[in-house]
MIDOSE-1310 file (N, C-alpha, C; in nm, 2 decimals, decimal comma, always signed):
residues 112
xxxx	-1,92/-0,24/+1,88/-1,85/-0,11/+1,86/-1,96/-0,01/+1,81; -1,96/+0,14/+1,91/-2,01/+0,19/+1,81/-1,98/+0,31/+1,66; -2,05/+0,34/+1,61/-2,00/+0,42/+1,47/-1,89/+0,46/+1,49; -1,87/+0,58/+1,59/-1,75/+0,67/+1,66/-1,65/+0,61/+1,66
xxxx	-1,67/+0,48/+1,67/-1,52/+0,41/+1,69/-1,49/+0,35/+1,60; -1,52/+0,35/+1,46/-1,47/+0,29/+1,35/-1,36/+0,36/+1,31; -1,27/+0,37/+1,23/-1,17/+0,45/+1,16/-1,10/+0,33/+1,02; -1,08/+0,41/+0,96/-1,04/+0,35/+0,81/-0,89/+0,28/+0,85
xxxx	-0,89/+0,16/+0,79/-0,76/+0,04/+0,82/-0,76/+0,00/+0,97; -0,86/+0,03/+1,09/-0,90/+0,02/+1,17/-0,95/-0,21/+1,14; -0,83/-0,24/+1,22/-0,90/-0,41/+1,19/-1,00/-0,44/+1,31; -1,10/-0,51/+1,35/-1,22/-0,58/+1,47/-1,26/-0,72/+1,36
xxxx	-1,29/-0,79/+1,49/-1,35/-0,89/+1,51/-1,49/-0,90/+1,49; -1,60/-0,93/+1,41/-1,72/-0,93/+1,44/-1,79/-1,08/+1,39; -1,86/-1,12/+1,41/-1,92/-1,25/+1,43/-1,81/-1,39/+1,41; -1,72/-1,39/+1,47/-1,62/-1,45/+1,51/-1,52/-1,45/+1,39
xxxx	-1,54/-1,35/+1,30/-1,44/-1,31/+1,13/-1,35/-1,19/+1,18; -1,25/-1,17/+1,09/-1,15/-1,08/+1,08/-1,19/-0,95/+0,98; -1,16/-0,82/+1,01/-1,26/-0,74/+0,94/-1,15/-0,63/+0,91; -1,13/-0,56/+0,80/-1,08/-0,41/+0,80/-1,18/-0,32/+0,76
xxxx	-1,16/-0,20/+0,82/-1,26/-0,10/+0,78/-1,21/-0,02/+0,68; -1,27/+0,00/+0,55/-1,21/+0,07/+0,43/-1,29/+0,17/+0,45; -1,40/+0,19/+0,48/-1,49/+0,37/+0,48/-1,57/+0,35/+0,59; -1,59/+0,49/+0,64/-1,67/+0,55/+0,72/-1,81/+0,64/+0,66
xxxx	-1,90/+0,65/+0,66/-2,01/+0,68/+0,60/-2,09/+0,77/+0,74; -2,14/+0,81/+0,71/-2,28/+0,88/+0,80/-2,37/+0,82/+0,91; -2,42/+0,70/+0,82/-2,47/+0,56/+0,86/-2,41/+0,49/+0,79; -2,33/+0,45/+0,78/-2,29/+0,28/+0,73/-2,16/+0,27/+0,73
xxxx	-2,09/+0,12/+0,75/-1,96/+0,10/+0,77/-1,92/+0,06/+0,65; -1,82/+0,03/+0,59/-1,77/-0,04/+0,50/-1,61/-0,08/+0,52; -1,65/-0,30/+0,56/-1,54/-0,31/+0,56/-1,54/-0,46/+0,49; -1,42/-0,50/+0,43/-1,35/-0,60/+0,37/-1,32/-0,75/+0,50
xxxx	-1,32/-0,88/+0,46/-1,33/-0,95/+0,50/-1,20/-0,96/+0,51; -1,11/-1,04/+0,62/-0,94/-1,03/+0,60/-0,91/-1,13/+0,60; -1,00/-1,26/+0,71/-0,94/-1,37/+0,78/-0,92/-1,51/+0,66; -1,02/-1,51/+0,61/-1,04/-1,63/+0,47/-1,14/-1,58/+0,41
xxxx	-1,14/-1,63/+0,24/-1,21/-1,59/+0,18/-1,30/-1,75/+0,08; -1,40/-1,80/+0,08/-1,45/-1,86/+0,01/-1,41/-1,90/-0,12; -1,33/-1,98/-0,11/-1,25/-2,05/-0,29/-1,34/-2,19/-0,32; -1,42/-2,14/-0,47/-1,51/-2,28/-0,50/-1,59/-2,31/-0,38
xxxx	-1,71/-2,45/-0,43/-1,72/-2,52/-0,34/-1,74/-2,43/-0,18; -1,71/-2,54/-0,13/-1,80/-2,46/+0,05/-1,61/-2,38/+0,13; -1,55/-2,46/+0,09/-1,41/-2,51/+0,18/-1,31/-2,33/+0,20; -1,34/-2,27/+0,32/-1,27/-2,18/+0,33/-1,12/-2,23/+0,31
xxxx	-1,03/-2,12/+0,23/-0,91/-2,14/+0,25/-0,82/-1,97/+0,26; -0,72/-1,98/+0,37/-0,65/-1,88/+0,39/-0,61/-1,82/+0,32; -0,61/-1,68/+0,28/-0,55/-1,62/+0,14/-0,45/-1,50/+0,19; -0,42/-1,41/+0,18/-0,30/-1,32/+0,17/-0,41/-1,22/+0,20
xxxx	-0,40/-1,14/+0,30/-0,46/-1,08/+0,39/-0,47/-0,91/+0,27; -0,38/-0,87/+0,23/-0,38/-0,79/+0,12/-0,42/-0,77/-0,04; -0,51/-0,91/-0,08/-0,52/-0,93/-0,15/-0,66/-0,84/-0,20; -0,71/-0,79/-0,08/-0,84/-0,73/-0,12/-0,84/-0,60/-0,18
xxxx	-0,74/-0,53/-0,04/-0,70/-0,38/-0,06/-0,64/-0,39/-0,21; -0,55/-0,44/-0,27/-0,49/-0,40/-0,43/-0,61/-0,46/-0,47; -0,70/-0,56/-0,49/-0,82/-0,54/-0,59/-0,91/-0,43/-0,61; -0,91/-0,40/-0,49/-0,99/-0,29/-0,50/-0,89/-0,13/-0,52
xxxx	-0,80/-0,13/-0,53/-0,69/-0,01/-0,59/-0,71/-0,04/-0,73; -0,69/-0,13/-0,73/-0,69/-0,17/-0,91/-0,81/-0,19/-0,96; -0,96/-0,18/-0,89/-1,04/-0,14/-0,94/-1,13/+0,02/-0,94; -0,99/+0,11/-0,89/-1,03/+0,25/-0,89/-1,13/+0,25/-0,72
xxxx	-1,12/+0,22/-0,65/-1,15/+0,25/-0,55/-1,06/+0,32/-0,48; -1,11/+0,47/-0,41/-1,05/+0,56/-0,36/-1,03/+0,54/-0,22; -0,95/+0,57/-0,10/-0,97/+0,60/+0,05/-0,90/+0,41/+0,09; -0,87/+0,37/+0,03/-0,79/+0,20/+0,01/-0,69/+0,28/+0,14
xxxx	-0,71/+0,24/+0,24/-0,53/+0,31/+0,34/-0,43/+0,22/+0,34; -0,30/+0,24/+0,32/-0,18/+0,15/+0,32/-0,09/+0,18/+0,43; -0,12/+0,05/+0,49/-0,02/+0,06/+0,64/+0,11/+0,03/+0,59; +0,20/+0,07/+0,68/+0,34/+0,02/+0,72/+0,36/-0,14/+0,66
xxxx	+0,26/-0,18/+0,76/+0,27/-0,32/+0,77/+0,28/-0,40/+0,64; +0,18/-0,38/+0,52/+0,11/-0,39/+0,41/+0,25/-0,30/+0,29; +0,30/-0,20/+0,32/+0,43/-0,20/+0,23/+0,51/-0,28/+0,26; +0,53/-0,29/+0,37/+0,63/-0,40/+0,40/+0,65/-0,50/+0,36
xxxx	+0,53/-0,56/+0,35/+0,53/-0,67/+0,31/+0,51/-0,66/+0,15; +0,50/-0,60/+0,08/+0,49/-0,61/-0,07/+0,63/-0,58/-0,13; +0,70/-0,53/-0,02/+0,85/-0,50/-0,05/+0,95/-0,55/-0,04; +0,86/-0,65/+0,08/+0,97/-0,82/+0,08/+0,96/-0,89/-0,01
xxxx	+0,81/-0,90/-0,05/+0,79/-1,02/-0,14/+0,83/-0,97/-0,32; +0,91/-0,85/-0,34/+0,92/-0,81/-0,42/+1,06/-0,81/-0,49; +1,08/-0,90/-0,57/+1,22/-0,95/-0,65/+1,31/-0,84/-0,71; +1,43/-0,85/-0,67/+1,52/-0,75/-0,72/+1,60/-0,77/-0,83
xxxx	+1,67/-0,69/-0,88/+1,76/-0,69/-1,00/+1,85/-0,59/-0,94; +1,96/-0,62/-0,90/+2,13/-0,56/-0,92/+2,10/-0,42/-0,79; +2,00/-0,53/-0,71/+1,98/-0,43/-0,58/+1,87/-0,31/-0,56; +1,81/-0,30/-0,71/+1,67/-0,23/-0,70/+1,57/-0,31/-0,71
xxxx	+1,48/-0,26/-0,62/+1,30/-0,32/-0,62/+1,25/-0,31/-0,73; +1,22/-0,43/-0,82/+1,15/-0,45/-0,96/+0,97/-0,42/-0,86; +0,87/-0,33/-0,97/+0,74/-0,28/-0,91/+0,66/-0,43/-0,95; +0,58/-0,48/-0,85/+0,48/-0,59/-0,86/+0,36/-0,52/-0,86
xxxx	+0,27/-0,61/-0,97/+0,12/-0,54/-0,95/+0,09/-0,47/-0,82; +0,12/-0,53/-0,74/+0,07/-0,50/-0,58/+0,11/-0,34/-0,55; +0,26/-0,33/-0,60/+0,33/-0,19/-0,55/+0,26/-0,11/-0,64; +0,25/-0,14/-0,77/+0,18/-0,05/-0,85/+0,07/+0,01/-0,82
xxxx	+0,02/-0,10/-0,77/-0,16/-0,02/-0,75/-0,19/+0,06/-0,65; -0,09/+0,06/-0,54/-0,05/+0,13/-0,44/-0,03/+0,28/-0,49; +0,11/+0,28/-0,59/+0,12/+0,42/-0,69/+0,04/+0,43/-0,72; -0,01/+0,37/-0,83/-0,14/+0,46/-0,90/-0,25/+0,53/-0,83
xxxx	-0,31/+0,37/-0,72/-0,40/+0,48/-0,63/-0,35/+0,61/-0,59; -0,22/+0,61/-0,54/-0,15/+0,77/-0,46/-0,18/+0,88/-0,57; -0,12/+0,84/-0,69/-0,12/+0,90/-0,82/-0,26/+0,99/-0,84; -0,34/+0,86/-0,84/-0,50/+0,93/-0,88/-0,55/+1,05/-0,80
xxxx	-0,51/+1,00/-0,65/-0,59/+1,09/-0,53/-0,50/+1,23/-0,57; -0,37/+1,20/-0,59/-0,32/+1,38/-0,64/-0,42/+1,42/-0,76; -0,38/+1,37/-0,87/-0,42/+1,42/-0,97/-0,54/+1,47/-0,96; -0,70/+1,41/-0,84/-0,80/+1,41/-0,84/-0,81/+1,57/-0,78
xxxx	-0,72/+1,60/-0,66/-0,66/+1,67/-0,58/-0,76/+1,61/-0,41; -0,75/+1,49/-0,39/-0,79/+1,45/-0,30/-0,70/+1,45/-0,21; -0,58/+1,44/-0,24/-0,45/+1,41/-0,16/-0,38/+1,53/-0,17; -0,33/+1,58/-0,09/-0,20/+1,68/-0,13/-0,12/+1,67/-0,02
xxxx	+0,02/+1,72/-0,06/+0,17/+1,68/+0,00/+0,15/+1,83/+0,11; +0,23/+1,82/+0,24/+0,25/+1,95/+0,25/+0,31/+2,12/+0,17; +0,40/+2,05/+0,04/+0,45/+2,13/-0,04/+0,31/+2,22/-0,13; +0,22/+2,14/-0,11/+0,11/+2,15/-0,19/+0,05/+2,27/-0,13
């Protein structure tokens, strides 16, 4: 691939791994590993494909993009009470990130 064709939550394949692109740079790419992640010891094991994006929301990283796909799924896996969505770390960090990029004024709504 080249540069031009990266884009942020943009997923490729590169040395036979699963990859998301979180930033675009000038020169440089920056992307997250998606397919498996190294637990202990040598022994890859399959982890929850989203698990990166909310660490890194929850560690104040900005430009994190949240697909369809990725709500979706935090809003299934999200237990209810009396028919409302109780917020999981996962949803929250989601908010907060949104939260921050306003407050920062990196984000703004069209009302804005």
């Amino acid at each position: 691939m080249r540069h031009g064709d990266f884009r942020i939550g943009a997923e490729f394949r590169c040395g036979g791994r699963q990859w998301r692109c979180t930033a675009v740079g000038t020169r440089t790419i920056v992307a997250i590993r998606i397919d498996q992640v190294q637990v202990g010891g040598n022994a890859p094991e399959r982890q929850n494909v989203y698990a990166h994006p909310t660490y890194l929301r929850r560690a104040g990283f900005q430009f994190i993009p949240v697909t369809e796909k990725e709500l979706f799924h935090h809003l299934a896996n999200a237990p209810l009470n009396t028919g409302e969505v109780i917020e999981t770390a996962e949803l929250r960090a989601i908010r907060e990130s949104l939260l921050m990029a306003r407050m920062r004024k990196i984000q703004r709504t069209h009302a804005e």
